[in-house]
Backbone atoms as SQL, in Angstrom:
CREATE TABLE atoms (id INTEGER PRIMARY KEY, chain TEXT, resi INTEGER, resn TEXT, atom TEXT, x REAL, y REAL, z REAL);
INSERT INTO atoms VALUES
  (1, 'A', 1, 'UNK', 'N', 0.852, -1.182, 0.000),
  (2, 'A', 1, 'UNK', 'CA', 0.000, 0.000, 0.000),
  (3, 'A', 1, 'UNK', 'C', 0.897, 1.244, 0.000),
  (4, 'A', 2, 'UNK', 'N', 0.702, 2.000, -0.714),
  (5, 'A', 2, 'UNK', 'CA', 1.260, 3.406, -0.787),
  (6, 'A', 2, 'UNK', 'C', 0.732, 4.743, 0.608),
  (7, 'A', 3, 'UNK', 'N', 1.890, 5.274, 0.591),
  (8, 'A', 3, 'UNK', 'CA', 1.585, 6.460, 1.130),
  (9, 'A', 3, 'UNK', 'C', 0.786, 7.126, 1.306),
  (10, 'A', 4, 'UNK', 'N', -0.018, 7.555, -0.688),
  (11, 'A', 4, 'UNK', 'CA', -1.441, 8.095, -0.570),
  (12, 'A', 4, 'UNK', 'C', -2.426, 7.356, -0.456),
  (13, 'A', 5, 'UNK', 'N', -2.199, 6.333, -0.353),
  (14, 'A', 5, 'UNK', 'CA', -3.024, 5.345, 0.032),
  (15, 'A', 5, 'UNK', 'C', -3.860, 5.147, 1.511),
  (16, 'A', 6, 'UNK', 'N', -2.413, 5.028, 2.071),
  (17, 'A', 6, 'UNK', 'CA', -2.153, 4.999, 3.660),
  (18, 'A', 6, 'UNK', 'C', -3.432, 5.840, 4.194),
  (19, 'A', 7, 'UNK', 'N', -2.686, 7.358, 3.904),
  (20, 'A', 7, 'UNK', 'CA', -2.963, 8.441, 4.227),
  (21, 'A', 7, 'UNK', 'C', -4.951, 8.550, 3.585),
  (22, 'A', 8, 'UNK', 'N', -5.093, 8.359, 2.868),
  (23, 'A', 8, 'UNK', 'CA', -6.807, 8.284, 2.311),
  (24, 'A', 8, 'UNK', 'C', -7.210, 7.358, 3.477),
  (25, 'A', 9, 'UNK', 'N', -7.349, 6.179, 3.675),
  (26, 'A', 9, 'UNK', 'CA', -7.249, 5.000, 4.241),
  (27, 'A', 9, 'UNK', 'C', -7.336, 5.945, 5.698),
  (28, 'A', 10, 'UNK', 'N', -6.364, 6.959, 6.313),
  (29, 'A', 10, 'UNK', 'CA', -6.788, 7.303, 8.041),
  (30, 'A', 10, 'UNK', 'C', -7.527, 8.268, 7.881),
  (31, 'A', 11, 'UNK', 'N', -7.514, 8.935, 6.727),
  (32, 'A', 11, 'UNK', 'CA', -8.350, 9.973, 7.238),
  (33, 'A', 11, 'UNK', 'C', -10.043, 9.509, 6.715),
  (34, 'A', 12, 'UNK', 'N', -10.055, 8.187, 5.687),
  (35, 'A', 12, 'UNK', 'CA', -11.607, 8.352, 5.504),
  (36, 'A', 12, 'UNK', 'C', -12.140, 7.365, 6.831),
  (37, 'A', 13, 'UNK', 'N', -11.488, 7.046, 7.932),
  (38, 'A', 13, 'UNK', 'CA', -11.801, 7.121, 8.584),
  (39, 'A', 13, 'UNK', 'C', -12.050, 7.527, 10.165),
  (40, 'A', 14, 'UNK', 'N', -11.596, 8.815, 9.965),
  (41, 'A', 14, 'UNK', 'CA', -11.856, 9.915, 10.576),
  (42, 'A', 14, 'UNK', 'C', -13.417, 10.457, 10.100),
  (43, 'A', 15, 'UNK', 'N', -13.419, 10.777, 8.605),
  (44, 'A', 15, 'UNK', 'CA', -14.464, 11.023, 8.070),
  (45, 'A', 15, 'UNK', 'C', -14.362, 10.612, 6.511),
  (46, 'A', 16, 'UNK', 'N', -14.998, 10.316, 5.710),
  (47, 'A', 16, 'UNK', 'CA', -15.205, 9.257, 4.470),
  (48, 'A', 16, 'UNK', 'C', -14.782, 10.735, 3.435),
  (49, 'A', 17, 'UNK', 'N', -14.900, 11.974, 3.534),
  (50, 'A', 17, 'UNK', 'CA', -15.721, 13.311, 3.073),
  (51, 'A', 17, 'UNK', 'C', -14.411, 14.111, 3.183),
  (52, 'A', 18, 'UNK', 'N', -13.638, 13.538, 4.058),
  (53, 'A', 18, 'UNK', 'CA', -12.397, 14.727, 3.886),
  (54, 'A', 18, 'UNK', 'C', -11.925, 14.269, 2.499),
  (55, 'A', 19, 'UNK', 'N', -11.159, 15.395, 1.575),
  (56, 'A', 19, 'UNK', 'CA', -10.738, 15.237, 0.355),
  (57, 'A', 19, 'UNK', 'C', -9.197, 15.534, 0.723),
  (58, 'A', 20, 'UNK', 'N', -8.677, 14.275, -0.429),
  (59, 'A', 20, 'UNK', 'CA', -7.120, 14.415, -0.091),
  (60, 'A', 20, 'UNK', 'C', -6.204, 14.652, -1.222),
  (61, 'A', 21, 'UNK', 'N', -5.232, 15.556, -1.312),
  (62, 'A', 21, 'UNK', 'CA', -4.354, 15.885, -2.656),
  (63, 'A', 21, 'UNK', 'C', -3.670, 14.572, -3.109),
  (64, 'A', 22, 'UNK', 'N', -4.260, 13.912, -3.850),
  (65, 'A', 22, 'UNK', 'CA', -3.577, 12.812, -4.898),
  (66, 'A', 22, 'UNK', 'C', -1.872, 13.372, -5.096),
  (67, 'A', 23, 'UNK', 'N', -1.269, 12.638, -4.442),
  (68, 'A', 23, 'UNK', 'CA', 0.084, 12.753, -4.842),
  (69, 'A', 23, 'UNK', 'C', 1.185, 13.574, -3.634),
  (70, 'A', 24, 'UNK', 'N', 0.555, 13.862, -2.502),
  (71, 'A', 24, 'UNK', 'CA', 1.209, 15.188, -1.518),
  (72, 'A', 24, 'UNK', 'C', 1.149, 14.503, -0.244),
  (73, 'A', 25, 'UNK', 'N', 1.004, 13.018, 0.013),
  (74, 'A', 25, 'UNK', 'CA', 0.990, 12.411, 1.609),
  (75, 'A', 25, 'UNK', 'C', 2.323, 13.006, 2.111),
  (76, 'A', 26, 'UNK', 'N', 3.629, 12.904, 1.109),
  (77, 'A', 26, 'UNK', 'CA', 4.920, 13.609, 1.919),
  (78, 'A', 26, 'UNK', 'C', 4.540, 15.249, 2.556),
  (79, 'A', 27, 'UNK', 'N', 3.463, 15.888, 2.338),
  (80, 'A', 27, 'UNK', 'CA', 3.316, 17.012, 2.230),
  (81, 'A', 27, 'UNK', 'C', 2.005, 17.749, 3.403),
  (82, 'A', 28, 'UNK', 'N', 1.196, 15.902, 4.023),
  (83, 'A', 28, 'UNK', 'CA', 0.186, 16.320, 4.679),
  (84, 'A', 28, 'UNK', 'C', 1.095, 16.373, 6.275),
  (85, 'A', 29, 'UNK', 'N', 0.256, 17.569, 7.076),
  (86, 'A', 29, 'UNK', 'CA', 0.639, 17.851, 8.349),
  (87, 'A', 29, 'UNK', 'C', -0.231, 17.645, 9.347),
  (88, 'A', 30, 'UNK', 'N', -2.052, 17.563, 8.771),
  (89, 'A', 30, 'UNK', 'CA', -2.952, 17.480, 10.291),
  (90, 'A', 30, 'UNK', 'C', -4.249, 17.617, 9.465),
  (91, 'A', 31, 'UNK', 'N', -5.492, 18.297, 10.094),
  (92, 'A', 31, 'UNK', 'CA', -6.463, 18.347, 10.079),
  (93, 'A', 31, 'UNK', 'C', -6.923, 19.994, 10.620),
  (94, 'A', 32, 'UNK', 'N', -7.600, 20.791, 9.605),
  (95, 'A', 32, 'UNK', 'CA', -8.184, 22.067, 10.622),
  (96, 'A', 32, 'UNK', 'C', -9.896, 21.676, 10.702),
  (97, 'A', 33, 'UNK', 'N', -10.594, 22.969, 10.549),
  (98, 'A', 33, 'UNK', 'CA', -12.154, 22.773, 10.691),
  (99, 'A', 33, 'UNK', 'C', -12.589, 23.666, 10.046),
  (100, 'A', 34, 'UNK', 'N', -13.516, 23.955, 9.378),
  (101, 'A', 34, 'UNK', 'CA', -13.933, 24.902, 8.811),
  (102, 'A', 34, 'UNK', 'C', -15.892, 24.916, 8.719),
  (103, 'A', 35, 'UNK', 'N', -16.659, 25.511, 9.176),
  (104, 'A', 35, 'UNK', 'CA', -17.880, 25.129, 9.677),
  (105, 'A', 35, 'UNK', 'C', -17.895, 24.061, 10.199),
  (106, 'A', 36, 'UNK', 'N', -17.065, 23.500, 11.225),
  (107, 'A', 36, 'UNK', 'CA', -17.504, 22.090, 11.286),
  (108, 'A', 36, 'UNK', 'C', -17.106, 21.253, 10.658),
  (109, 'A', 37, 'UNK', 'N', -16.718, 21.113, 9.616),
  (110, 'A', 37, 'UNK', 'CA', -15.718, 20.097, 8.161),
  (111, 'A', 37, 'UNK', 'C', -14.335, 20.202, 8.720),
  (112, 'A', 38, 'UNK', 'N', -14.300, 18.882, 8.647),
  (113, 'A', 38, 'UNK', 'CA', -12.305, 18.247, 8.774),
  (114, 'A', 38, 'UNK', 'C', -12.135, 18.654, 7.304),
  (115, 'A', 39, 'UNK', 'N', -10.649, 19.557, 7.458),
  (116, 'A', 39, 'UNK', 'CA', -9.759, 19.813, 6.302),
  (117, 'A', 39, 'UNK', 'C', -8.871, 19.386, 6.147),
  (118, 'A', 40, 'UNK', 'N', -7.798, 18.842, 5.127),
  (119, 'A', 40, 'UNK', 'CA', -6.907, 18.001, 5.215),
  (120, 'A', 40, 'UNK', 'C', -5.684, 19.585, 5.053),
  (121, 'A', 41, 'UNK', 'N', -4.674, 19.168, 5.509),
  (122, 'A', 41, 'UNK', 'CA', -3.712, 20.830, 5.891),
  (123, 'A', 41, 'UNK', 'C', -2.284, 20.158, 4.987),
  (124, 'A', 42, 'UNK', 'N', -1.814, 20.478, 4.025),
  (125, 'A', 42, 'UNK', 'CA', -0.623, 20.446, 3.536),
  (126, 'A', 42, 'UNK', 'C', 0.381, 21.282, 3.539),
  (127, 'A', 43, 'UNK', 'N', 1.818, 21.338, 3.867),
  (128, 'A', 43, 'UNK', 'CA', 2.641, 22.110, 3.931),
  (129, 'A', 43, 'UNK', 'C', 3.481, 22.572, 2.629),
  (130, 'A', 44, 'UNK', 'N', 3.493, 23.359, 2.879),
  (131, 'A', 44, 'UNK', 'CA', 3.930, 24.066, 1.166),
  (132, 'A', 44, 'UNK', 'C', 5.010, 24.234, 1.347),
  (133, 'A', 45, 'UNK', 'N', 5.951, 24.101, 2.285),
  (134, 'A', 45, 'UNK', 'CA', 7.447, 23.853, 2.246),
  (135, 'A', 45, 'UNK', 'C', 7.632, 22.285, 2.017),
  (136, 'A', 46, 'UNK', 'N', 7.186, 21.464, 2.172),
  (137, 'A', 46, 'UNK', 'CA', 7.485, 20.355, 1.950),
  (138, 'A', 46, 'UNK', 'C', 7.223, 19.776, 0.745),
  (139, 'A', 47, 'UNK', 'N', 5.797, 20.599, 0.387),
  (140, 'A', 47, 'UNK', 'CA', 5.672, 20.298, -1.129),
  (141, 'A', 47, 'UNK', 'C', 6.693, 21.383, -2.624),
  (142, 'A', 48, 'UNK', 'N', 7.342, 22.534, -1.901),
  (143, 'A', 48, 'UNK', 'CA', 8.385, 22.935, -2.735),
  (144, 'A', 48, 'UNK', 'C', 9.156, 21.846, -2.673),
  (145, 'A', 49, 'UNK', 'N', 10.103, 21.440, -1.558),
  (146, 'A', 49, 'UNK', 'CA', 11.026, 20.452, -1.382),
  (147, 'A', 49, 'UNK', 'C', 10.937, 19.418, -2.053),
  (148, 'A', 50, 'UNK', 'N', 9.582, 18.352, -2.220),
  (149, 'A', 50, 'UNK', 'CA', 10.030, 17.780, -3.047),
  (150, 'A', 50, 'UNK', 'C', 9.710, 17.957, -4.344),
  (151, 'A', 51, 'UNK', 'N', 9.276, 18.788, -4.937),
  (152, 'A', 51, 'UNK', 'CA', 9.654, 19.368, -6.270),
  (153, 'A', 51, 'UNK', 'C', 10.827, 19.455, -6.621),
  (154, 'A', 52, 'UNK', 'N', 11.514, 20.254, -5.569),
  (155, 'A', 52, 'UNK', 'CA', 12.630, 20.515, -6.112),
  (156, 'A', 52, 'UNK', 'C', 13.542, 19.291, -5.743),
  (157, 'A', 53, 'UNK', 'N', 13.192, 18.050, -5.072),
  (158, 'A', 53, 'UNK', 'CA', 14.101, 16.972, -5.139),
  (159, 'A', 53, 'UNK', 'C', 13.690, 15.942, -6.491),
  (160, 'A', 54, 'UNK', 'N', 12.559, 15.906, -6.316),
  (161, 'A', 54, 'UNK', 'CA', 11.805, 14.770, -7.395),
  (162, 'A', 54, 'UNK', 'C', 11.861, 15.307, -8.503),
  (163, 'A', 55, 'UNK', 'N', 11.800, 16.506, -8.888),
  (164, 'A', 55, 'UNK', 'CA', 11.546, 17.270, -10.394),
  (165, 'A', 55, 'UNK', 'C', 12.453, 17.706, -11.158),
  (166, 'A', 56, 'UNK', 'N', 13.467, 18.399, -9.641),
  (167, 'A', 56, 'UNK', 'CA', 14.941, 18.600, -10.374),
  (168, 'A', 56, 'UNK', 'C', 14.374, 20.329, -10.503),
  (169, 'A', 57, 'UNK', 'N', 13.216, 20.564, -10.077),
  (170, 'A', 57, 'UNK', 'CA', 13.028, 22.253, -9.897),
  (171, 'A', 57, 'UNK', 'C', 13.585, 23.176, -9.281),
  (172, 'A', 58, 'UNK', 'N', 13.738, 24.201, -9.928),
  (173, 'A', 58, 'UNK', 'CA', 14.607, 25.237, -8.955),
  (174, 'A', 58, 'UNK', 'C', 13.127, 25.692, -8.080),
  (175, 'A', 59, 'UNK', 'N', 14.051, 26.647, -6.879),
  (176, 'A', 59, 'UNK', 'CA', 12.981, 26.809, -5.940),
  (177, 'A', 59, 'UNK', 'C', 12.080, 27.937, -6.585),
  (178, 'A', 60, 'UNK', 'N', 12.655, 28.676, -7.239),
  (179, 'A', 60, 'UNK', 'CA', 11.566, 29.738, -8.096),
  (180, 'A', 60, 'UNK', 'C', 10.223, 29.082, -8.607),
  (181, 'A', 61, 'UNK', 'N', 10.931, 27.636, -9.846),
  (182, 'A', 61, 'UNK', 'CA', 9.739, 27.237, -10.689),
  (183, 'A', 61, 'UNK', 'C', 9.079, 26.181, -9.574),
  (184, 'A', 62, 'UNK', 'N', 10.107, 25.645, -8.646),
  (185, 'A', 62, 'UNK', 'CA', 9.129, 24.655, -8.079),
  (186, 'A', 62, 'UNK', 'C', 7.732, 25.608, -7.303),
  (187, 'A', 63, 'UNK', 'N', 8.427, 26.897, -6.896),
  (188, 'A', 63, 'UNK', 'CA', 6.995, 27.614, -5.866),
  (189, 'A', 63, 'UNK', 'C', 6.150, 28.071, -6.607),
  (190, 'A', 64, 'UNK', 'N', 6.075, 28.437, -7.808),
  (191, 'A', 64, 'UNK', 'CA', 5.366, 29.045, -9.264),
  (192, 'A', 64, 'UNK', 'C', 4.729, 27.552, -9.793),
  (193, 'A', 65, 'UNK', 'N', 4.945, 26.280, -10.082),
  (194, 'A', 65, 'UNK', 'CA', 3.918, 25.190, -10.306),
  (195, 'A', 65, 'UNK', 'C', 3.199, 25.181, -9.201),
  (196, 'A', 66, 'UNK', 'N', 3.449, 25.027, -7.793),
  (197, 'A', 66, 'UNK', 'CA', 2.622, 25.341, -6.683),
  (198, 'A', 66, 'UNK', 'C', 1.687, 25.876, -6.953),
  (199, 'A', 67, 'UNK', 'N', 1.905, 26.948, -6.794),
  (200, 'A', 67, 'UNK', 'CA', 1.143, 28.244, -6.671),
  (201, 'A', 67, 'UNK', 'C', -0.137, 28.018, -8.063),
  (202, 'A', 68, 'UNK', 'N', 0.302, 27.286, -9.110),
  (203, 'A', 68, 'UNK', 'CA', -0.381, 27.574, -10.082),
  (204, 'A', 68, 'UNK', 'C', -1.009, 26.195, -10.485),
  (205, 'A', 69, 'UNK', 'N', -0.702, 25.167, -10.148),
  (206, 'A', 69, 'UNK', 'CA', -0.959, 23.746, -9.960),
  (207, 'A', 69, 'UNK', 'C', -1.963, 23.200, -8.968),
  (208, 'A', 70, 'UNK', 'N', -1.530, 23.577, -7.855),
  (209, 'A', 70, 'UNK', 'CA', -1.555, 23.290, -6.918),
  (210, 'A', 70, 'UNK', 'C', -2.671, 23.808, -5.576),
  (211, 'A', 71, 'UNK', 'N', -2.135, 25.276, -5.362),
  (212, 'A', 71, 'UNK', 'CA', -3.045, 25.928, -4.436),
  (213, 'A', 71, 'UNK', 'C', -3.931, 26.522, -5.012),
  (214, 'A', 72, 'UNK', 'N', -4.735, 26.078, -6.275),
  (215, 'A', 72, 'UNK', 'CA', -5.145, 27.510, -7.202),
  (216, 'A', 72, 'UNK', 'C', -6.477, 26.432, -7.357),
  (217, 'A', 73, 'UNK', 'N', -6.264, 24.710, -6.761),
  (218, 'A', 73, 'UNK', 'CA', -7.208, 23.856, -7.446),
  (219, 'A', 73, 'UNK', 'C', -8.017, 23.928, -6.657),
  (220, 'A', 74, 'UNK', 'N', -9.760, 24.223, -6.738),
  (221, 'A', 74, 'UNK', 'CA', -10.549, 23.930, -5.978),
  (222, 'A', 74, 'UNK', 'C', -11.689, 22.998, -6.478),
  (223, 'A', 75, 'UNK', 'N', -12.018, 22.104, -5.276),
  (224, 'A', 75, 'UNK', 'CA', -12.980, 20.684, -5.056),
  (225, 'A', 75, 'UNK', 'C', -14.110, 20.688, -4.839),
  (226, 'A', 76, 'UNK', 'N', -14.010, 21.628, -4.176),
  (227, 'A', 76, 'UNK', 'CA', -15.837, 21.935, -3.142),
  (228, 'A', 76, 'UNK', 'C', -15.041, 22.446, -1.715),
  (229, 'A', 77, 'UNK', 'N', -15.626, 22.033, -0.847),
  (230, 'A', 77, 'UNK', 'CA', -16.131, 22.811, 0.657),
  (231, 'A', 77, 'UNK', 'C', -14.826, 22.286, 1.220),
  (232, 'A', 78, 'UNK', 'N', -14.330, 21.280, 0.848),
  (233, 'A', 78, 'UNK', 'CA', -13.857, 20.715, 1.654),
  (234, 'A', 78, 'UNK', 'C', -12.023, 20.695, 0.798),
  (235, 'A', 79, 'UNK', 'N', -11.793, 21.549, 0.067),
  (236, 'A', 79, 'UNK', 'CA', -10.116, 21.789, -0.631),
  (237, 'A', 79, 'UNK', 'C', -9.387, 21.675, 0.228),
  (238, 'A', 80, 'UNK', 'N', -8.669, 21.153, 0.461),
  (239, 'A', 80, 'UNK', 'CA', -7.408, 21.025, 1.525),
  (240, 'A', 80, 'UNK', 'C', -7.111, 22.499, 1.424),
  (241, 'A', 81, 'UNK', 'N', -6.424, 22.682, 2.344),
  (242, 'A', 81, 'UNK', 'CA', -5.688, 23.658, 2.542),
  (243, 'A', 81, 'UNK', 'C', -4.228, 23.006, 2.884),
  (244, 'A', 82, 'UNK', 'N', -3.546, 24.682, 2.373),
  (245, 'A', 82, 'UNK', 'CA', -2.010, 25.004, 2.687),
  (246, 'A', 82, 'UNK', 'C', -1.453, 26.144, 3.652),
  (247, 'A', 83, 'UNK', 'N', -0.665, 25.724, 4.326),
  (248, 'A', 83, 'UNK', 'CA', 0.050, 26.213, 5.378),
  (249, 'A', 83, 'UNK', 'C', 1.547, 26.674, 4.921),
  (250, 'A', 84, 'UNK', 'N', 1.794, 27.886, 5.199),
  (251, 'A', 84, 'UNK', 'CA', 3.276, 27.744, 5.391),
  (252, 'A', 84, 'UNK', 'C', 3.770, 28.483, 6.840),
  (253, 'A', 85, 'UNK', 'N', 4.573, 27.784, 7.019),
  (254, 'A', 85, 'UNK', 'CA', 5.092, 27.631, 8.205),
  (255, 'A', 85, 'UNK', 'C', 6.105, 28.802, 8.248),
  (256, 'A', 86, 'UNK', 'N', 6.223, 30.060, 9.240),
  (257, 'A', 86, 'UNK', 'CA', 6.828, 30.432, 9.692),
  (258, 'A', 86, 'UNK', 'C', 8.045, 30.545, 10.619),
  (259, 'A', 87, 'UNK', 'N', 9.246, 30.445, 10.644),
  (260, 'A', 87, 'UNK', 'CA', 10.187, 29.988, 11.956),
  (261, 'A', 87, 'UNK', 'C', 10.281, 31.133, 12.929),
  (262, 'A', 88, 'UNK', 'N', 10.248, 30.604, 14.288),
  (263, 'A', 88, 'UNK', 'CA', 10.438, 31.455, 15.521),
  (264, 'A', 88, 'UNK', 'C', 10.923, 32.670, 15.083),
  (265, 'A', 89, 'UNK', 'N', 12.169, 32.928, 14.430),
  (266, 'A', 89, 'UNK', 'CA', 13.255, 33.774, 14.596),
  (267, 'A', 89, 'UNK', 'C', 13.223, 34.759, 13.809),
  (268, 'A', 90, 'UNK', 'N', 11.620, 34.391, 12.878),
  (269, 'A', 90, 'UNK', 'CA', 11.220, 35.437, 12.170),
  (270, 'A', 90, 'UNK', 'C', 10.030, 36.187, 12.194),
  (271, 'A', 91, 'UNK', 'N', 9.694, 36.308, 13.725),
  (272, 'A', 91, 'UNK', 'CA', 8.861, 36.971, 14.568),
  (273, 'A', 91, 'UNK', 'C', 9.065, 36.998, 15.828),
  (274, 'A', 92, 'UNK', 'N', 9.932, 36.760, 16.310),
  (275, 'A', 92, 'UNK', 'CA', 10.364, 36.838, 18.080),
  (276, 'A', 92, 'UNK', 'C', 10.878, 37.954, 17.888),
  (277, 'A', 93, 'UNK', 'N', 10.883, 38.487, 19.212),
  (278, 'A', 93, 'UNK', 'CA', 11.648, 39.987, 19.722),
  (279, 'A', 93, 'UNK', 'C', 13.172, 40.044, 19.704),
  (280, 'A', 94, 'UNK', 'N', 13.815, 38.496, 20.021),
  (281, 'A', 94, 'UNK', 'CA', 15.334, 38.544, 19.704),
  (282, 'A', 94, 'UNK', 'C', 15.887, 38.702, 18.424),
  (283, 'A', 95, 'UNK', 'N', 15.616, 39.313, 17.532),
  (284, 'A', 95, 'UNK', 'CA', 15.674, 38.995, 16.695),
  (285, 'A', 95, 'UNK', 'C', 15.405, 40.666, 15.852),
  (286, 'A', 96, 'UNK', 'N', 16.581, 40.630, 14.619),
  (287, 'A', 96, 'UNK', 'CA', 16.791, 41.861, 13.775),
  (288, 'A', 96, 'UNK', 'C', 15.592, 41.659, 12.359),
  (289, 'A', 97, 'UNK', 'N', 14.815, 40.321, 12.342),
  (290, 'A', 97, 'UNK', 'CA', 14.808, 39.775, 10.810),
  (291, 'A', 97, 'UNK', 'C', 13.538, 41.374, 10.456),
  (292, 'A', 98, 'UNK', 'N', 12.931, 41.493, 11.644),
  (293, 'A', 98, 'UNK', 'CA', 11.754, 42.257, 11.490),
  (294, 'A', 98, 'UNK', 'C', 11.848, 43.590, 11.654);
């Protein structure tokens, strides 16, 4: 059994109705809510990464198929969503970045 497999497989039973990105299990992180609806949450650093490992993409074109592939596709009610993740050090007070 595959990954996206796996991954379909726990979450339809969580709920049968959550929808999952064919091809991005390296890329899923959790579950949010949205009225009440489980969302499936993918990380968009992980899905540059492996673009740019699997594809051989630079990080420009790998975040530009993203962006245009990817976060742009909608399903119904229930589109996964994407996250990107911020690091500490680029919002803490120790810190010059800001």
């Amino acid at each position: 059994m595959t990954k996206d497999e796996q991954l379909k497989d726990f979450l339809a039973s969580i709920n049968p109705e959550i929808v999952v990105a064919d091809g991005l299990s390296h890329a899923f992180v959790g579950l949010t809510y949205s009225d009440s609806e489980e969302i499936a949450v993918y990380s968009t650093e992980r899905i540059i990464s492996n673009l740019m490992e699997n594809d051989l993409m630079s990080f420009e074109d790998a975040e530009e198929y993203m962006h245009h592939n990817i976060l742009n596709a909608y399903v119904g009610k229930r589109t996964p969503m994407f996250i990107d993740v911020i690091p500490t050090e680029f919002w803490t007070e120790d810190t010059d970045v800001i």
